[in-house]
KEKE-3310 file (N, C-alpha, C; in steps of 0.2 Angstrom, whole numbers, plus 5000, padded with zeros to 4 digits):
npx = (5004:5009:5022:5014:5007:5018:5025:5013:5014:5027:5027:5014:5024:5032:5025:5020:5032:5034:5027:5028:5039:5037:5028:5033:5038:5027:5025:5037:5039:5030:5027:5033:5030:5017:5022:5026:5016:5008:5013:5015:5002:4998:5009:5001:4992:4992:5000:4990:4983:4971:4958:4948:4942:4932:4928:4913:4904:4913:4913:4919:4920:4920:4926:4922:4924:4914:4918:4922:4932:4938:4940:4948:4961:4969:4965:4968:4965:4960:4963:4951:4941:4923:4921:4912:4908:4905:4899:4898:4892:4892:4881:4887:4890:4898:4907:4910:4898:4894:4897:4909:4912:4920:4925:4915:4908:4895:4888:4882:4872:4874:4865:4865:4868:4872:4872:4878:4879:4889:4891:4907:4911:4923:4940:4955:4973:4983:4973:4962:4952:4943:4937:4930:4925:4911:4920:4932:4941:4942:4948:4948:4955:4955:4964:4968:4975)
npy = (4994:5006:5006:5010:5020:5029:5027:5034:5046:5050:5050:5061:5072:5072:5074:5086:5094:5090:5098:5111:5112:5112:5124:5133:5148:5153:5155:5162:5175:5180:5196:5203:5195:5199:5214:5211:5205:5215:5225:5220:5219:5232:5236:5231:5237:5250:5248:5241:5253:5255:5247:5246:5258:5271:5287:5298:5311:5321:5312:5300:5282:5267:5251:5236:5218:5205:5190:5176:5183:5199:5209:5220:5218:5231:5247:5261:5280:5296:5309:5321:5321:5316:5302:5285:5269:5254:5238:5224:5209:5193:5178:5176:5169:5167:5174:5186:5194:5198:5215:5226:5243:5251:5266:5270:5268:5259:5242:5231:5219:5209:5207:5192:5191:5207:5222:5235:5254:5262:5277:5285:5298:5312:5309:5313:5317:5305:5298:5284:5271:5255:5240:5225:5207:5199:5191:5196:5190:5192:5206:5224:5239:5256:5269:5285:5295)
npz = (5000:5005:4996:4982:4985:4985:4974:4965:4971:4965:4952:4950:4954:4941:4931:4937:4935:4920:4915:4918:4914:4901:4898:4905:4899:4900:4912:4918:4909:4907:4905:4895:4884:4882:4880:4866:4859:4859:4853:4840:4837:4837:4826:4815:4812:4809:4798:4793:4791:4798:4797:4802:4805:4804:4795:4797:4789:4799:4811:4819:4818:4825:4823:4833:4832:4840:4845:4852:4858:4857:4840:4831:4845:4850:4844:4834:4835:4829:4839:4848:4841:4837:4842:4840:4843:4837:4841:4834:4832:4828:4829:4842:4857:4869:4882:4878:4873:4883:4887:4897:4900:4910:4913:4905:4914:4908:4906:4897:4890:4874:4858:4850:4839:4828:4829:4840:4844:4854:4861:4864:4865:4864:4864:4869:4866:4869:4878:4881:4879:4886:4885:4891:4895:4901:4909:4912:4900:4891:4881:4873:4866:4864:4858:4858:4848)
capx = (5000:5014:5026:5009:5007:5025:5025:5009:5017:5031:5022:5012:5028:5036:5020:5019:5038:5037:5022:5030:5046:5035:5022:5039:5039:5019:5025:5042:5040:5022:5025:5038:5028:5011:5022:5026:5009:5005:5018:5013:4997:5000:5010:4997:4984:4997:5001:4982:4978:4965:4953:4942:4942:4930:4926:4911:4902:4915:4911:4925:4916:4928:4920:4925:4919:4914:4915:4929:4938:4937:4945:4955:4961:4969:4962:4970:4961:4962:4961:4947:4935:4919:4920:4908:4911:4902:4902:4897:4892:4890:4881:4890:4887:4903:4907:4909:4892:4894:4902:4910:4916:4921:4927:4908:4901:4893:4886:4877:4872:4876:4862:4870:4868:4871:4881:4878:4883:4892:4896:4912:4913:4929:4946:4961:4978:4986:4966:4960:4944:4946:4929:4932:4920:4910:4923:4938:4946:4945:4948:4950:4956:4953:4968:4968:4982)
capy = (5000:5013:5007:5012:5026:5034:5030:5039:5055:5052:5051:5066:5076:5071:5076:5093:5096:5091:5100:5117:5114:5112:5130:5137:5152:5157:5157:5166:5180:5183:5202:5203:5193:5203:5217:5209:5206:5222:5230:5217:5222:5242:5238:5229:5241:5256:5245:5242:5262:5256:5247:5245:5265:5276:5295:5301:5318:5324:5306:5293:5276:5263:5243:5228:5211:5203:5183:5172:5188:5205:5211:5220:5221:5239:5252:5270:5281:5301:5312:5327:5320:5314:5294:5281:5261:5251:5232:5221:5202:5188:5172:5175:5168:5166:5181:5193:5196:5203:5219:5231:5248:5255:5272:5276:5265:5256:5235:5229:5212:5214:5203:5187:5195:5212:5227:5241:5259:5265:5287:5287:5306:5313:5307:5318:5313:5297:5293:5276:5267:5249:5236:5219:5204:5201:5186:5199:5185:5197:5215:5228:5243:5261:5274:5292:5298)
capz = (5000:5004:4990:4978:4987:4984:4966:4965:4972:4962:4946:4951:4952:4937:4928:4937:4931:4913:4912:4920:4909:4896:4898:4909:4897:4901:4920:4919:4906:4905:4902:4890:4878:4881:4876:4861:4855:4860:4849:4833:4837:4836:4820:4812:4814:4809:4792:4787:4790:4803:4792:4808:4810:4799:4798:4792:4793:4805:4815:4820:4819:4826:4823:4834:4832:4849:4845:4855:4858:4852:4838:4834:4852:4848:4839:4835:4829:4828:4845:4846:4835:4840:4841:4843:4845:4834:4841:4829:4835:4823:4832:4848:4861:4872:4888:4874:4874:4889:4885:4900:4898:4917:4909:4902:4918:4904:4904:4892:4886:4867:4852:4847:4830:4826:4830:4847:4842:4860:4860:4867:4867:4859:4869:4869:4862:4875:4881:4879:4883:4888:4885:4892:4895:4909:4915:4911:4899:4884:4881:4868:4869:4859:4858:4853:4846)
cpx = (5004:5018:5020:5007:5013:5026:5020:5012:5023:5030:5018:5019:5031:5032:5019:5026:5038:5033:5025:5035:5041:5031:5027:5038:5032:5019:5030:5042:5035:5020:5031:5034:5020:5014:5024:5020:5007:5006:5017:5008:4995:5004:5006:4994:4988:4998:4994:4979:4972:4960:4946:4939:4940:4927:4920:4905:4905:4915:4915:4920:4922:4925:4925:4921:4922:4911:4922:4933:4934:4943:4943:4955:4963:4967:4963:4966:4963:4959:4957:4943:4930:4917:4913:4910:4904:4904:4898:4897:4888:4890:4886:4887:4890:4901:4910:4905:4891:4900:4903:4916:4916:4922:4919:4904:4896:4893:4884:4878:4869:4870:4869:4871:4868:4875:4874:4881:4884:4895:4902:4915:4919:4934:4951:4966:4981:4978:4964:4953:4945:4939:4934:4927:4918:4915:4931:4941:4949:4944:4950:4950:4956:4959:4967:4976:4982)
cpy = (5006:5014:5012:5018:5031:5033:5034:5048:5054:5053:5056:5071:5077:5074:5085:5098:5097:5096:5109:5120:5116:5121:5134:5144:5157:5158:5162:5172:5183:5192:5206:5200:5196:5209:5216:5207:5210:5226:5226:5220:5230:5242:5236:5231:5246:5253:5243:5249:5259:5253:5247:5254:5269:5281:5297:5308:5320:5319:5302:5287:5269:5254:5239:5223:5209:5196:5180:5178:5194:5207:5216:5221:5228:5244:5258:5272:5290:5307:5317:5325:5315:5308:5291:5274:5257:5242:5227:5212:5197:5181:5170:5174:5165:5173:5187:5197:5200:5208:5225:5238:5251:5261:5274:5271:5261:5246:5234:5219:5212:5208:5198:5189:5202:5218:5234:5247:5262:5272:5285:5292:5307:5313:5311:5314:5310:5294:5288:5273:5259:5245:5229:5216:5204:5195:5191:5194:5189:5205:5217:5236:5251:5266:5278:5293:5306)
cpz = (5000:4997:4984:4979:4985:4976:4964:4966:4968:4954:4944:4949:4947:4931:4930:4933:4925:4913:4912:4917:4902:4894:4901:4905:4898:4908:4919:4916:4903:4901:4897:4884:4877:4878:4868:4856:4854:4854:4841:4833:4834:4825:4815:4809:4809:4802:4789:4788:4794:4799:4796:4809:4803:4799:4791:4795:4799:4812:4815:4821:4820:4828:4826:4834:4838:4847:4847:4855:4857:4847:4833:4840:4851:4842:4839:4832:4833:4835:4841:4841:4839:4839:4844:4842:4843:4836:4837:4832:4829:4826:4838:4853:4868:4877:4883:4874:4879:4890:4893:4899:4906:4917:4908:4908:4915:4907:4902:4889:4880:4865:4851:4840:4831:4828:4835:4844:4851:4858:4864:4867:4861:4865:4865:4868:4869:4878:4878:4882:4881:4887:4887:4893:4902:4913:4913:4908:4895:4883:4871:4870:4863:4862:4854:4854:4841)
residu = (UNK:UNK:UNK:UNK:UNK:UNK:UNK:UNK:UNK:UNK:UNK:UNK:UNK:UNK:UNK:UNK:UNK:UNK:UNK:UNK:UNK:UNK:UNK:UNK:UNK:UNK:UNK:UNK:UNK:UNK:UNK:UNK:UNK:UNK:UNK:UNK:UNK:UNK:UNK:UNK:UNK:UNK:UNK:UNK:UNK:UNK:UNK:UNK:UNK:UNK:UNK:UNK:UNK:UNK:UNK:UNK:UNK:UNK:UNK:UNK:UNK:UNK:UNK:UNK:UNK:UNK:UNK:UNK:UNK:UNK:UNK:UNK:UNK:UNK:UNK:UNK:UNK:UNK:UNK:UNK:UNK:UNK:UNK:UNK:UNK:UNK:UNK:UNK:UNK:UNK:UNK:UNK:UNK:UNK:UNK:UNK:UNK:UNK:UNK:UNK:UNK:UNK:UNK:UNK:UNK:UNK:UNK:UNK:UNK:UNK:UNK:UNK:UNK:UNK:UNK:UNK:UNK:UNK:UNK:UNK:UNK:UNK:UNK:UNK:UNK:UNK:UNK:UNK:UNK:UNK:UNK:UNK:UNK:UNK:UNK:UNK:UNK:UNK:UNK:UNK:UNK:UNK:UNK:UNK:UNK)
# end
């Protein structure tokens, strides 16, 4: 019973090791590699001229799609102009749905189909507005520049 016992715990360990060598770089460096997404992310955005971000009649319209995620996570778009936040949902039905903006005080439980237009005012150059889910998995984020 004991021997059975201690190979069990030894088995256990050997399991929690590989596994820690193995995912080691998602415990150790977690935010070195967020800013590297971060920063593909930025250049991305910055190489498609924003294809998410449209001005009409003096109107900033900035669309994210809200299904496993949001995307794009970041979004430049032009300070001092009068933005709005166009979310767009197609058959979602994940914690997307559950959209929070802390900044406008804002919750909402978005249509599994269809698109929320949110005023987000006009933000000054370095402000940001943050929307995350209601389990905080997934974020997206609006920058004036």
């Amino acid at each position: 019973m004991q021997k059975r016992f201690f190979i069990f715990i030894i088995f256990v360990c050997l399991i929690i090791i590989l596994w820690f060598l193995f995912f080691k770089n998602n415990f150790l460096d977690n935010s070195n590699s967020d800013f590297q997404i971060v920063s593909k992310e930025i250049s991305t955005n910055s190489q498609n001229n924003q294809d998410n971000v449209e001005i009409k009649e003096g109107v900033q319209y900035v669309t994210v799609l809200a299904k496993g995620g949001y995307f794009p996570k970041i979004s430049l778009i032009k300070a001092d102009l009068p933005t709005k936040l166009i979310i767009q949902t197609e058959n979602t039905y994940d914690c997307t749905a559950s959209l929070i903006i802390r900044s406008l005080d804002l919750q909402k439980v978005l249509q599994p189909t269809g698109q929320e237009i949110i005023d987000l005012g006009i933000l000054k150059s370095g402000n940001s507005i943050q929307g995350v889910c209601s389990m905080g998995m997934f974020y997206f984020k609006v920058q004036a520049i």
